[in-house]
N, C-alpha and C positions, 0 to 999 in steps of 0.2 A: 504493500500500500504506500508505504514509503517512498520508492520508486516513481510509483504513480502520478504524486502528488508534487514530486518536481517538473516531473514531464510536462503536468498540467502547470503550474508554476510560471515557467518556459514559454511556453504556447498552449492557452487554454481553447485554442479549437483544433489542434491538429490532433489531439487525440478523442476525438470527440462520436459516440456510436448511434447509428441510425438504426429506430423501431420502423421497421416496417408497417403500411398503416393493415389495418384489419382486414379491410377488404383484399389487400394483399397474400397477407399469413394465412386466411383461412381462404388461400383457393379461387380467388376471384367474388367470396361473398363472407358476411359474419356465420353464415352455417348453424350448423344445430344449437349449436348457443347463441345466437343471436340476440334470445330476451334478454341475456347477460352481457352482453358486451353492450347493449343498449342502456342497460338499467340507470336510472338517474338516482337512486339513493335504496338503499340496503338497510333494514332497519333491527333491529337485534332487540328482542325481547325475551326480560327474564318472566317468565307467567305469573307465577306467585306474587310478582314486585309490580306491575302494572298497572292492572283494575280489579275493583270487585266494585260488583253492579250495587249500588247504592251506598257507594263508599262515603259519600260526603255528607249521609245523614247518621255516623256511628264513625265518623276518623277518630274524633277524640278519644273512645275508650274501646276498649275490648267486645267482641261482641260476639252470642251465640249464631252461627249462620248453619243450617241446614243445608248438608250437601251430598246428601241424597234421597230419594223416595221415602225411604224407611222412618223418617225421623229424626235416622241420628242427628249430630250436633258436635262442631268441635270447636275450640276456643283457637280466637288467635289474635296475634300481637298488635296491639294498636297500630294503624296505619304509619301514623306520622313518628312512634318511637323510634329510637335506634336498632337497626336489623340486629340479630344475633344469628350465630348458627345452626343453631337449631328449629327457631322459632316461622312460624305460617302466618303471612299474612293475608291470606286467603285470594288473592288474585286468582282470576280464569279464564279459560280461551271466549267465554259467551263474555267479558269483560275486554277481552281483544275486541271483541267483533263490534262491542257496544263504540270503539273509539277508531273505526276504521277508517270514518267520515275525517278526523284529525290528520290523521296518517297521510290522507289524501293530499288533505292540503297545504304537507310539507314535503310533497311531492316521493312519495314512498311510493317504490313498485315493487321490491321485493322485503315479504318478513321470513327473516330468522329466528325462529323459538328455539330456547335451551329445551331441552329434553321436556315430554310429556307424557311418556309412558308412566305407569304405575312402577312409584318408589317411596320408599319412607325417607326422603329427604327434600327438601323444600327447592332444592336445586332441581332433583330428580336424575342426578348423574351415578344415582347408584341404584342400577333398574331390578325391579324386581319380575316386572313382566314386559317382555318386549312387545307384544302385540296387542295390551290392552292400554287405551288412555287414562293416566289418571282419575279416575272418579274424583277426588276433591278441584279436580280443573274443568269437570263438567262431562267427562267420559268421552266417548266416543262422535256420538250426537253432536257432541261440541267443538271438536275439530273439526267435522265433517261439516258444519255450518259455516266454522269461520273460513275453511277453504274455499266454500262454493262463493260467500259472501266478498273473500277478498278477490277471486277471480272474479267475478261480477265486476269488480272495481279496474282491471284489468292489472291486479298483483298476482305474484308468485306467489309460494308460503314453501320453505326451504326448513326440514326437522333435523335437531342435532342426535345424531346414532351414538351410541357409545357403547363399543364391544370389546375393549380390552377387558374389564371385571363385570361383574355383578355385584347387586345388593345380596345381602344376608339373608332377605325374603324370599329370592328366587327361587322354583321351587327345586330346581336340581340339588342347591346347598339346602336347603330345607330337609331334601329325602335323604342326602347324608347326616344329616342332626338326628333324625327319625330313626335312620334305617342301619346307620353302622356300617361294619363291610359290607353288608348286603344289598347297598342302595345298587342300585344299577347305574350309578349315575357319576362312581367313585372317579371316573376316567375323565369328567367334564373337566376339574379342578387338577392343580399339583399337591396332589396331598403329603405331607409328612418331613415338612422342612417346618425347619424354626433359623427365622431369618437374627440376628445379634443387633437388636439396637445399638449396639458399640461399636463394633466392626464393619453391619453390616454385610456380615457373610451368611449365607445359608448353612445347614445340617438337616444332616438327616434324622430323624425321629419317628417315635409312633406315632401313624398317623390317625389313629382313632383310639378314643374318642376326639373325635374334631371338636378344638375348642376356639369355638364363635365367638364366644366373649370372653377373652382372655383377664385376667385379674391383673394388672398393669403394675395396681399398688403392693403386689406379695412379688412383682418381677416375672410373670407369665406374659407371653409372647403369644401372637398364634402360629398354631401347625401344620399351618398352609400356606403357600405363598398369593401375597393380596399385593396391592398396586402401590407402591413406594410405602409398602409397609402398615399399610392402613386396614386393622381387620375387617371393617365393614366394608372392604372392597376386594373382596375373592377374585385372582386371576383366572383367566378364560382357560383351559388346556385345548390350544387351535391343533394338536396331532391327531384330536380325538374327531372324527369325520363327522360324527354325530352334532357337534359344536356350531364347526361352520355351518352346515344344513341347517338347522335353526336360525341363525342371526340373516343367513341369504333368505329363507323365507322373511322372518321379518322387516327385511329391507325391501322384498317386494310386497310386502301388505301394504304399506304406508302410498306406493306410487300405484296400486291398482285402484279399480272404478270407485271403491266404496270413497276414498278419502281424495285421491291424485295429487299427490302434495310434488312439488316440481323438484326435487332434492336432498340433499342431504348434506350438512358438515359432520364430517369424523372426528370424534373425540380421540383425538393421541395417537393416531394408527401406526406411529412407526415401532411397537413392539408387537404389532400382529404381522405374522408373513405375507410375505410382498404375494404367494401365490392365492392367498383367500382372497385381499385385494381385486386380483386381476378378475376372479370369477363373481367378485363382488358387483366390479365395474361394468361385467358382462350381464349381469342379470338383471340391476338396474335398467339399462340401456334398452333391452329386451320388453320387459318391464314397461317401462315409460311409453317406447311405440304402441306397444298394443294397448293401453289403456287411453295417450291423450290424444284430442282430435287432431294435433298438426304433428304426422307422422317424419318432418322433417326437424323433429327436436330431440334433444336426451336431455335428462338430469343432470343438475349442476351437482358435482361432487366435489367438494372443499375440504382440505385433510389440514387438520389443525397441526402442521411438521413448524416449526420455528427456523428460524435462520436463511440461508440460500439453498436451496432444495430444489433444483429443476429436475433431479431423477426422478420425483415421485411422481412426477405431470405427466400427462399425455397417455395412448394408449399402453404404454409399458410403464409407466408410473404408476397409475387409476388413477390420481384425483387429475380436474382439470382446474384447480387455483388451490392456493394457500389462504389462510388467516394470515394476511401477510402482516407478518409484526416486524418485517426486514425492511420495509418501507417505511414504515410507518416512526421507526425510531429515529430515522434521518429525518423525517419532514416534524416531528418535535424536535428532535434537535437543533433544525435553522431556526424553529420558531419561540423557542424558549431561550428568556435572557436572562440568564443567573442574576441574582439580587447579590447585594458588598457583603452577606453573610453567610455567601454560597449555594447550594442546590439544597433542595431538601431529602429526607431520604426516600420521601416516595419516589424518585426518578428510577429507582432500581423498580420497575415497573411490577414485572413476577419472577427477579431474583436475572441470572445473566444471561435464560431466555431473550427476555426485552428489558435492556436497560437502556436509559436515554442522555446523551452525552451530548450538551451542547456545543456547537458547532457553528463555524463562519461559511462563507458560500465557498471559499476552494473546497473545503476540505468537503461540503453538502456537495458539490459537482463531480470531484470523486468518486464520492461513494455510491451515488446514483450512476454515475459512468460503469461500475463496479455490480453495480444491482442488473441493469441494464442487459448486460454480457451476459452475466449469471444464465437467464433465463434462454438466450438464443444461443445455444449449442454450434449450429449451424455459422451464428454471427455474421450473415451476408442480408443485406436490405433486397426486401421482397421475395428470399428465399423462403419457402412453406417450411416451416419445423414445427414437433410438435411442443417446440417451449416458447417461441415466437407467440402463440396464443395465448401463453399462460398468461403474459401481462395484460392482455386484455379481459380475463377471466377468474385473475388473483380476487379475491374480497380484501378489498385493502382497508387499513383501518388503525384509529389511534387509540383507540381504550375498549376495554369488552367485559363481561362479567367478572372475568380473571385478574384485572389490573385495577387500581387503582383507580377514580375518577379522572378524566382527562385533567378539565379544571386544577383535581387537585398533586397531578402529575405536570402542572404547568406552574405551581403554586399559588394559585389562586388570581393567575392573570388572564383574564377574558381575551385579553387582545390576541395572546399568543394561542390561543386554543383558537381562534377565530382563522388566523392567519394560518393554521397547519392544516383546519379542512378547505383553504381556500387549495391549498397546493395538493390535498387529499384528491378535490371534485376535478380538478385539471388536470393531474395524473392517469396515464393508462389503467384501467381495471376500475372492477365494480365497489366504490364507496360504501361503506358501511359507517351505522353510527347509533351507539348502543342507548339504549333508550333510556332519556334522563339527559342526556348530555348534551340534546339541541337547547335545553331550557337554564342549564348550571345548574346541576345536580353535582356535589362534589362528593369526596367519601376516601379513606383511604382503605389500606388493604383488605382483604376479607373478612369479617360480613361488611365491614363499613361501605362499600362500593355498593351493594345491593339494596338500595333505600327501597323503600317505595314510591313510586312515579306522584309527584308535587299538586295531581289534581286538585287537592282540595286546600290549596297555599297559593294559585295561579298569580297572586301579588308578588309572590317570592322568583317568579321565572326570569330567565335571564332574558328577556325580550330584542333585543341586540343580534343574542346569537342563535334564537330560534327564526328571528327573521334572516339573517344571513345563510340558515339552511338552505330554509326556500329558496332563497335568491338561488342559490349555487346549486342545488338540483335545477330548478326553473333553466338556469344556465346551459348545465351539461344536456337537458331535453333540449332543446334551443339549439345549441349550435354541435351538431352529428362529429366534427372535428375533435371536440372532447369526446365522443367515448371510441367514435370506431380510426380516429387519426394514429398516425405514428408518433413517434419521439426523437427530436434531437434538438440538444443544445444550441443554442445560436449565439452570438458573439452580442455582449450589451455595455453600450459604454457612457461615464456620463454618472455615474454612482457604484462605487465599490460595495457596495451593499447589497447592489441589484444581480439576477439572477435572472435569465431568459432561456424558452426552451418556445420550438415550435410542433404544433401538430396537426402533421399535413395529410392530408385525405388522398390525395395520387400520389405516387411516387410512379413513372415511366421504366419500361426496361432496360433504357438507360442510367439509371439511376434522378433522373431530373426531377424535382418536387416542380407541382403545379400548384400556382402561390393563391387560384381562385380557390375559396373554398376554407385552406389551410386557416389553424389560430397561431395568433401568437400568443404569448403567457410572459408578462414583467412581472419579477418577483420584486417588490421591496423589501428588506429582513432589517432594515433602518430602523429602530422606536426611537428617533427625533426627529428627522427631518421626512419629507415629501422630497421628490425626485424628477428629474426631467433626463429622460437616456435615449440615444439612437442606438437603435437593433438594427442590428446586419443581417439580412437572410441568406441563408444558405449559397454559395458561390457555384451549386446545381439546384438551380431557383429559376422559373420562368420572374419574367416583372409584373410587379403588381398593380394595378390601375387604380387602387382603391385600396381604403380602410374603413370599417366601421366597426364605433367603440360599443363592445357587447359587456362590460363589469368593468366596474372604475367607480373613481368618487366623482361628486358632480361637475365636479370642475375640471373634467380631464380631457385632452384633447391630444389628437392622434392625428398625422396625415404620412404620408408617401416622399421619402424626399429622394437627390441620390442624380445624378444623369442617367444612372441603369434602374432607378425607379424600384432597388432592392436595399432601401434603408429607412426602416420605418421609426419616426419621430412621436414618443408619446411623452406630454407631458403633465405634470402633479402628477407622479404614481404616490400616492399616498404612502405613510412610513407604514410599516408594518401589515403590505399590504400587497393586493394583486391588480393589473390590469390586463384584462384580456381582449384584446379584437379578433378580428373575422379578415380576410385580404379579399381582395380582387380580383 
């Protein structure tokens, strides 16, 4: 990286990589994913923490709510208290569905739910039944309502799988508590390790009787291996054929007629074999045709892998985008400006997964230069690869159930949280943005990040940066350059601060960008001054005729300057800030 960064130093365009735009990478069209490479905002919802349907007449205290036929009755946390880990605050998908009309109109087209199957944990990431919904989220009936209802709206609805472990409740581990050696079911699990909290090494031991709930306080372990050690989360045993056939049916329940839900993201997939995956990806796929009416789609399939991961993409990868947290810590990084008393410790977002290091614009041009490569294999403009897509198809994104509040991983600066989805929505790949964080909802580590959603405080909402959503979905619907254009750096000068990338919708077999069409993108990453910079277009650039200013502050102005009519003049780009036009 070192290397890199003088080269760039030296001559910051002669080392500079060209995305191919979409129409290109996928073959002459956006293809089966199309809805995705289109999508203008991505929307991430935790169920529990959302809505319950007549929230605003019982937020202040605890309340009994019936949640199902029979009568019962369970208590749960006051809305507006502080989450815990344990604790229900009773959200559900009929509580989705009651707020779709909102969603709408901060330009949502695709929902991501955290897990809904039946579990005894308010996350729902430790399943107990893969094929049944929730009953305290409204069962089955209720997903099936809010998918008809959010397609009606013309959304996706994209469910998070989770197959490395189970819950404690499932009933394979069940039949082994019951049943002894005699479960039939002893080969699901790895039974008869006791993993060393100290070492962290396994052994081998008796493996029954299986102890579920190990006594922690006398120094009992459990005697199985469970998911970074955590008993209530018993490992899968995938050698066992019986395993996978289960989780591949229930990954086609979810996408047949009864529910059609349009995908899936994978919780954690890179400790299950890459061969379940591929049959995973294949049945899916399968799946999907024969259930949705436009036989020219498949499911979007998102693998929660960290880091630069283009092996796991494409038909030999299965997933076709990441949870890209690799993106996502560069563009916090330009956007967050240490205070004289340093970083806080949230910035380690969820440990060295995603941590977030702020950063100047060589060193953000870089590492996107770096990010950029990663994914095209191939590294030729307008070459078809199958990682060339991924950037169009990644779910990018800066905070999520897992990390800390954006907000309060920026420490509590609106501006910079504002300025990092401005570069988020102008980026290649599908936007995401975890629900709470259009409004400032802040929270640190786990449970503190999982509030419940502010309906009934709407005085308390960051109105700033939920209108700057909209703008910037509204945007990327608006101008086709942001989501199916290519990527490359372009030369901006005029402010050391500033930061220019263009994304051009043709690129010729000669390599030539055609400038009608194309956007441009000035970054300001300045928080004092506003800026006036001439951008150089690409030196394989038809000339432009024209500019028109499509995001800016109100007093920006933009024309064409140059004898060759390839130098575009934009000025007040506000500090801490984006302006993007459209060419000619």
């Amino acid at each position: 990286m070192a290397s890199m960064l003088a080269l760039q130093r030296e001559n910051p365009f002669t080392y500079t990589y060209r995305l191919a735009p979409a129409g290109k990478s996928f073959g002459g069209g956006a293809g089966a994913l199309s809805w995705v490479v289109d999508s203008a905002l991505v929307y991430q919802i935790f169920p529990d923490r959302f809505y319950r349907l007549n929230l605003e007449n019982d937020v202040d205290a605890a309340s009994l709510n019936d949640f199902y036929d029979g009568g019962g009755a369970t208590l749960y946390e006051a809305w507006d208290a502080p989450p815990t880990i344990r604790g229900f605050k009773g959200g559900t998908l009929d509580g989705i569905t009651a707020k779709l009309d909102y969603l709408s109109s901060i330009g949502v087209d695709v929902l991501y739910l955290c897990p809904v199957t039946q579990s005894a944990a308010n996350h729902r990431y430790h399943p107990n039944d893969y094929f049944k919904v929730d009953d305290m989220l409204g069962g089955d009936d209720a997903l099936k309502t809010l998918v008809d209802a959010a397609h009606d709206r013309g959304m996706r609805v994209v469910l998070d799988a989770v197959y490395n472990h189970t819950g404690r409740g499932f009933f394979a581990f069940q039949s082994l508590l019951e049943n002894g050696e005699q479960s039939p079911y002893a080969d699901w699990y790895f039974l008869g390790e006791e993993t060393s909290k100290l070492t962290g090494e396994p052994k081998k031991v008796k493996p029954f009787p299986v102890r579920a709930y190990p006594d922690e306080s006398a120094g009992e372990v459990a005697n199985f291996r469970c998911w970074w050690n955590i008993p209530e989360l018993p490992t899968l045993n995938f050698e066992c054929e019986a395993v996978q056939e289960h989780l591949l049916a229930a990954s086609e329940h979810f996408l047949q007629d009864t529910f059609k839900v349009d995908g899936y993201r994978l919780d954690y997939p890179i400790d299950i074999p890459r061969d379940f995956w591929a049959a995973f990806r294949e049945a899916c796929h399968a799946t999907f045709r024969d259930t949705h009416p436009s036989k020219n789609e498949v499911p979007w399939l998102v693998g929660e892998v960290f880091g630069l991961c283009p092996d796991w993409l494409g038909k030999d990868g299965a997933f076709d985008g990441t949870m890209n947290y690799a993106l996502g810590s560069n563009l916090l990084g330009l956007a967050i400006q240490p205070s004289a008393d340093g970083l806080p410790e949230e910035l380690e977002a969820i440990g060295g997964e995603y941590s977030i290091k702020p950063m100047g614009v060589e060193e953000f041009a870089v590492n996107v230069q770096s990010y950029m490569m990663a994914y095209d294999r191939a590294g030729v403009a307008g070459e078809e690869s199958i990682t060339t897509t991924a950037h169009f198809t990644n779910m990018n994104l800066l905070g999520s159930h897992d990390t800390p509040r954006v907000l309060t991983i920026a420490d509590g600066d609106g501006e910079a949280v504002r300025l990092a989805m401005s570069l988020m929505f102008t980026f290649p790949g599908a936007p995401m943005v975890f629900s709470g964080d259009e409004v400032g909802v802040d929270g640190g580590r786990d449970p503190a990040m999982r509030k419940g959603f502010p309906w009934h405080a709407q005085e308390t909402w960051d109105m700033q940066t939920l209108e700057h959503v909209r703008n910037l979905s509204a945007l990327r619907k608006d101008v086709e350059a942001l989501r199916r254009g290519g990527f490359q750096r372009i030369e901006v000068n005029g402010a050391k601060s500033a930061y220019a990338f263009m994304r051009m919708l043709d690129v010729d077999e000669n390599g030539i960008v055609k400038a009608d069409g194309s956007a441009v993108v000035v970054v300001n990453a300045d928080g004092a001054d506003a800026c006036d910079v001439n951008v150089t277009l690409p030196e394989k650039c038809t000339a432009a005729r024209g500019v028109d200013i499509r995001y800016g502050s109100e007093t920006q102005a933009a024309s064409i300057q140059g004898d060759d009519s390839k130098t575009v003049r934009i000025d007040r780009v506000a500090q801490r800030s984006i302006a993007v036009v459209t060419l000619k």
